[in-house]
C-alpha positions as a Markdown table, in Angstrom:
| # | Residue | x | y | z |
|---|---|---|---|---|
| 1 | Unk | 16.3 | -11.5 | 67.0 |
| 2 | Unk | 13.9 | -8.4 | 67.4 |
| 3 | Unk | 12.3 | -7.9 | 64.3 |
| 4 | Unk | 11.2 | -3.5 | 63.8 |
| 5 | Unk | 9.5 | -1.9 | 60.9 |
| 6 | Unk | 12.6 | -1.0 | 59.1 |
| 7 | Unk | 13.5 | -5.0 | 58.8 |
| 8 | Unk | 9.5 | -5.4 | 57.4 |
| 9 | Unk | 10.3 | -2.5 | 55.1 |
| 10 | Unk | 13.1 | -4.4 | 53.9 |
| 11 | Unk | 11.8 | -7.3 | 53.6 |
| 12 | Unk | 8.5 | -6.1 | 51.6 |
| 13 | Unk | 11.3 | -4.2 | 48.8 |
| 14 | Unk | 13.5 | -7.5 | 48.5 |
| 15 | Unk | 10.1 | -9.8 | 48.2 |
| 16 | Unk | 9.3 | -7.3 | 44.9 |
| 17 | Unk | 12.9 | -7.4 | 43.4 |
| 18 | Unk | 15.7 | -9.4 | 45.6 |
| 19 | Unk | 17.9 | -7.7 | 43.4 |
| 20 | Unk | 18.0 | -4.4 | 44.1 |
| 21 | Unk | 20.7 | -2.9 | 45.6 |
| 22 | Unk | 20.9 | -2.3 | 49.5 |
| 23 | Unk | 21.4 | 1.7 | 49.1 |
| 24 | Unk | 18.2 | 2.0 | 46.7 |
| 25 | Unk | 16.4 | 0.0 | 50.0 |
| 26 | Unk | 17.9 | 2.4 | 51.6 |
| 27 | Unk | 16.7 | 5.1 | 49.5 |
| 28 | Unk | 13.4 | 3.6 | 49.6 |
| 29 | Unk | 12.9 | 3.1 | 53.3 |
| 30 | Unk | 15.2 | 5.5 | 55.4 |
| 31 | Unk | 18.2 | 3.9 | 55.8 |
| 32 | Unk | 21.7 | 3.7 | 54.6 |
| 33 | Unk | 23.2 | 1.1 | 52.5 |
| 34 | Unk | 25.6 | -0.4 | 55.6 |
| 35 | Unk | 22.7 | -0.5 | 57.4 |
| 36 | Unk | 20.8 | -1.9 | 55.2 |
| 37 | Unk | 23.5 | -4.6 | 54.7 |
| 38 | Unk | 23.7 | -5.2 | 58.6 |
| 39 | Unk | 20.1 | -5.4 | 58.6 |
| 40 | Unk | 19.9 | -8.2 | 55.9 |
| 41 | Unk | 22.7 | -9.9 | 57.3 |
| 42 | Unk | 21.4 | -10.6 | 60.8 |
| 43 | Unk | 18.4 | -11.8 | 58.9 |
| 44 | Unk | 20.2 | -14.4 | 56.7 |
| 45 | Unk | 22.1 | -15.3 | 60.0 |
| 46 | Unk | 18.5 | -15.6 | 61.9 |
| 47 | Unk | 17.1 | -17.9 | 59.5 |
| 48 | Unk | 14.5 | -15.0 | 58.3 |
| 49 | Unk | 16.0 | -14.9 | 55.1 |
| 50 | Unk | 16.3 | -18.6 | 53.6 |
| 51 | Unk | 18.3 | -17.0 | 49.9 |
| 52 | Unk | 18.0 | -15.1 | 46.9 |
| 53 | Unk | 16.8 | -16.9 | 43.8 |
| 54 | Unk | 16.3 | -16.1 | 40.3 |
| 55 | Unk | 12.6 | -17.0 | 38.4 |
| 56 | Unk | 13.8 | -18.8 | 35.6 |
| 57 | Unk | 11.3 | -19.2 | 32.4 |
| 58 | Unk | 12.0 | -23.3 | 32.5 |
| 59 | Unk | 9.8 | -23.2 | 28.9 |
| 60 | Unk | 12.3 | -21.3 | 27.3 |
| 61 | Unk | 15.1 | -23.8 | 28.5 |
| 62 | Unk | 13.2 | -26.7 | 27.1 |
| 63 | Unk | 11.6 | -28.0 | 30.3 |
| 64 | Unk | 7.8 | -27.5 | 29.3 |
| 65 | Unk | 6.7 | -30.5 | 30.8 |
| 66 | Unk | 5.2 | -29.2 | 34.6 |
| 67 | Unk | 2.9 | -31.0 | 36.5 |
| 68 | Unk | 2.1 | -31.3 | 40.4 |
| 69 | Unk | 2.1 | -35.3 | 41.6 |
| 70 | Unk | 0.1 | -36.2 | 44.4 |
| 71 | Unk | 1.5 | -38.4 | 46.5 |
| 72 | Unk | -0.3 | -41.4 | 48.7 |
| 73 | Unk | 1.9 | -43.2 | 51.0 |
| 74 | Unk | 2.1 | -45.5 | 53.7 |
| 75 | Unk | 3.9 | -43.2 | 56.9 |
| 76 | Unk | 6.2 | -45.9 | 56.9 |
| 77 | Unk | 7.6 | -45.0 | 53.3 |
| 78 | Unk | 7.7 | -41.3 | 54.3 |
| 79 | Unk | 11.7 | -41.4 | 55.0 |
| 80 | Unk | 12.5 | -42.8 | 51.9 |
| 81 | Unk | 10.3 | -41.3 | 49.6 |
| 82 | Unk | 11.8 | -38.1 | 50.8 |
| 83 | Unk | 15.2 | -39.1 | 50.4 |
| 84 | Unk | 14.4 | -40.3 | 46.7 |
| 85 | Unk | 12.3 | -37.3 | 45.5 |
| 86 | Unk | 15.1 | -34.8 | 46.8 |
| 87 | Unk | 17.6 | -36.9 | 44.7 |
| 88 | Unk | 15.6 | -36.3 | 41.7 |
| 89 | Unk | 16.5 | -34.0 | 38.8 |
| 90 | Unk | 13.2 | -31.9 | 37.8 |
| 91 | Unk | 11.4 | -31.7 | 41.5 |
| 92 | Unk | 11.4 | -28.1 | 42.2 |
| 93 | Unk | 8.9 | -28.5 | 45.4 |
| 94 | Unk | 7.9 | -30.9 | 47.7 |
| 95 | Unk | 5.4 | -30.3 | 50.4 |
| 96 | Unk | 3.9 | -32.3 | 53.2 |
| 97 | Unk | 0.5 | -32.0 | 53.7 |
| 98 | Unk | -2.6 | -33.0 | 55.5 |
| 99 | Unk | -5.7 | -35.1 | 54.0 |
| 100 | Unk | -6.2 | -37.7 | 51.1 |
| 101 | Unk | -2.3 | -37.2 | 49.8 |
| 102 | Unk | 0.9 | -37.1 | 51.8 |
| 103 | Unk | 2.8 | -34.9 | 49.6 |
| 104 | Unk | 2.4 | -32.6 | 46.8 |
| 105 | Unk | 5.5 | -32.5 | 44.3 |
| 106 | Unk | 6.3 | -30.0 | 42.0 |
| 107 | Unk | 8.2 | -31.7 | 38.7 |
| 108 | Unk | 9.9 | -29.9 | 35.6 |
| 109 | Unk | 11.0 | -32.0 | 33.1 |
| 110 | Unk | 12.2 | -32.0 | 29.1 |
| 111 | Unk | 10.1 | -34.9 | 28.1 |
| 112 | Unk | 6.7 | -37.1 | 28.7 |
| 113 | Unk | 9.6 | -39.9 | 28.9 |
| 114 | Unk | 11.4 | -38.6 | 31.4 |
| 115 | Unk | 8.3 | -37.4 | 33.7 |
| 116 | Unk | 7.2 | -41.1 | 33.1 |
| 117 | Unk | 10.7 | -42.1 | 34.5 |
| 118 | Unk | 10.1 | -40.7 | 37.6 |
| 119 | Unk | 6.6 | -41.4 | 38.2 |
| 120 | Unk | 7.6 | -45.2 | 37.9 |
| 121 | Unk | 10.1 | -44.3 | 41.0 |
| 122 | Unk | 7.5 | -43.1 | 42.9 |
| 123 | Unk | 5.0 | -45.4 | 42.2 |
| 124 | Unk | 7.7 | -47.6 | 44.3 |
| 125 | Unk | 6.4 | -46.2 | 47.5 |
| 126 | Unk | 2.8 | -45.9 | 47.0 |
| 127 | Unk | 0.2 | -44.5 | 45.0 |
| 128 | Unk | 0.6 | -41.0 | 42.7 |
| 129 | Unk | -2.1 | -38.9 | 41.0 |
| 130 | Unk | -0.1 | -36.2 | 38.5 |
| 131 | Unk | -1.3 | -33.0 | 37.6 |
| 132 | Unk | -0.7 | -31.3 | 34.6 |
| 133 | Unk | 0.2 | -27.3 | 34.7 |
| 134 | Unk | -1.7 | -25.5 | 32.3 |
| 135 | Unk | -1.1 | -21.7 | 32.9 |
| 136 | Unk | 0.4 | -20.5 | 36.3 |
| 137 | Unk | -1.7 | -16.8 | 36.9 |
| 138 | Unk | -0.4 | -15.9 | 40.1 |
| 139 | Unk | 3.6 | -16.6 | 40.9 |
| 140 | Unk | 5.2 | -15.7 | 44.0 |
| 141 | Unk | 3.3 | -12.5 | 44.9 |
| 142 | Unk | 4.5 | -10.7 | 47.8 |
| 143 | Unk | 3.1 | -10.0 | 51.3 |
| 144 | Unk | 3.2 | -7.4 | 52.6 |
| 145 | Unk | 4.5 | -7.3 | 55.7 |
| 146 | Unk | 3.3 | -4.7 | 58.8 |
| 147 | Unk | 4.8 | -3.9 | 61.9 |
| 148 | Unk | 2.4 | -4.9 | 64.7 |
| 149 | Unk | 4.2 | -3.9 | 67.8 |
């Protein structure tokens, strides 16, 4: 897919608010709303745009417990720890990385118990430092996105 300025623009006004509405993009940018909708369409189809989400405030819900786990593994483990941290109810974020840890999970849970609960799952495959989350100062900020061609 050939990727213009217009589908940047878009882009840039759905990374501020996902929910507006495709004729205030429109609006915004130049375009009308069925071609803003065609637009994000072939997008979504290309893979470009993975989904919509909402930013929930987990703290609120009763899930103040957040900490990052640092995972350090064996490669051979790597398939199966997977499979077991994607099972698990609280991990928000899993990322593979490179250097003293495997894998850095993101966990939101109710309860010290419960985090505890999964951390003795883990432990199963290796060895897991846990972070706790004190403030989070910067969530999700946009890039912005220029045309280069």
């Amino acid at each position: 897919m050939e990727i213009d300025k217009l589908h940047y623009a878009i882009l840039n006004q759905l990374q501020s608010n996902a929910r507006l509405g495709n004729a205030e993009i429109g609006r915004r940018i130049g375009l009308t709303a069925p071609a803003v909708a065609e637009r994000i369409r072939r997008m979504q189809d290309a893979g470009i745009i993975k989904g919509f989400s909402a930013d929930l405030d987990f703290d609120r819900l009763g899930f103040g417990q957040k900490v990052w786990v640092a995972v350090k593994l064996s490669q051979v483990y790597n398939n199966a720890f997977l499979k077991e941290a994607r099972a698990t109810e609280g991990v928000m974020d899993i990322i593979h990385t490179t250097g003293e840890y495997c894998f850095f999970v993101a966990i939101i849970v109710s309860s010290p118990k419960k985090l505890g609960e999964i951390l003795a799952s883990f432990g199963q495959f290796g060895e897991t430092t846990t972070f706790s989350v004190l403030d989070v100062p910067l969530f999700h900020k946009p890039i912005q996105l220029n045309f280069k061609h």
